[in-house]
C-alpha positions, 0 to 999 in steps of 0.5 A, a space after each residue: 841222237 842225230 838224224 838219218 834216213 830210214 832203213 828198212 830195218 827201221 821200226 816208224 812210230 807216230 806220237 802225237 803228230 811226230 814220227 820217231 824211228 829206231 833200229 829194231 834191235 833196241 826193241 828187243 832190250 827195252 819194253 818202253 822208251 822215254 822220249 821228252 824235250 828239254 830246255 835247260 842252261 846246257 841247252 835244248 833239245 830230244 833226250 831218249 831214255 829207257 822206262 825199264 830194260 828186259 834184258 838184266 844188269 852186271 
């Protein structure tokens, strides 16, 4: 995950006081996204997953 500017293509969502922004295409393959901090002896940090996918897989 890193940082950019925005795009207008862009989708902006604010959560609990935190603004999240992601390429409108990942909407169209995930119906909801799991976005958690973690601390860990690996590090801290956002890790981003999908809760379940539209799309099927191989």
């Amino acid at each position: 995950m890193s940082l950019d500017e925005t795009k207008t293509e862009d989708i902006i969502k604010e959560i609990e006081g935190y603004s999240f922004a992601y390429d409108k295409s990942l909407e169209d393959l995930f119906d909801e996204i799991n976005v958690d901090y973690q601390s860990s002896w690996f590090g801290k940090g956002f890790s981003v997953s999908p809760l379940n996918s539209k799309g099927g897989n191989c």
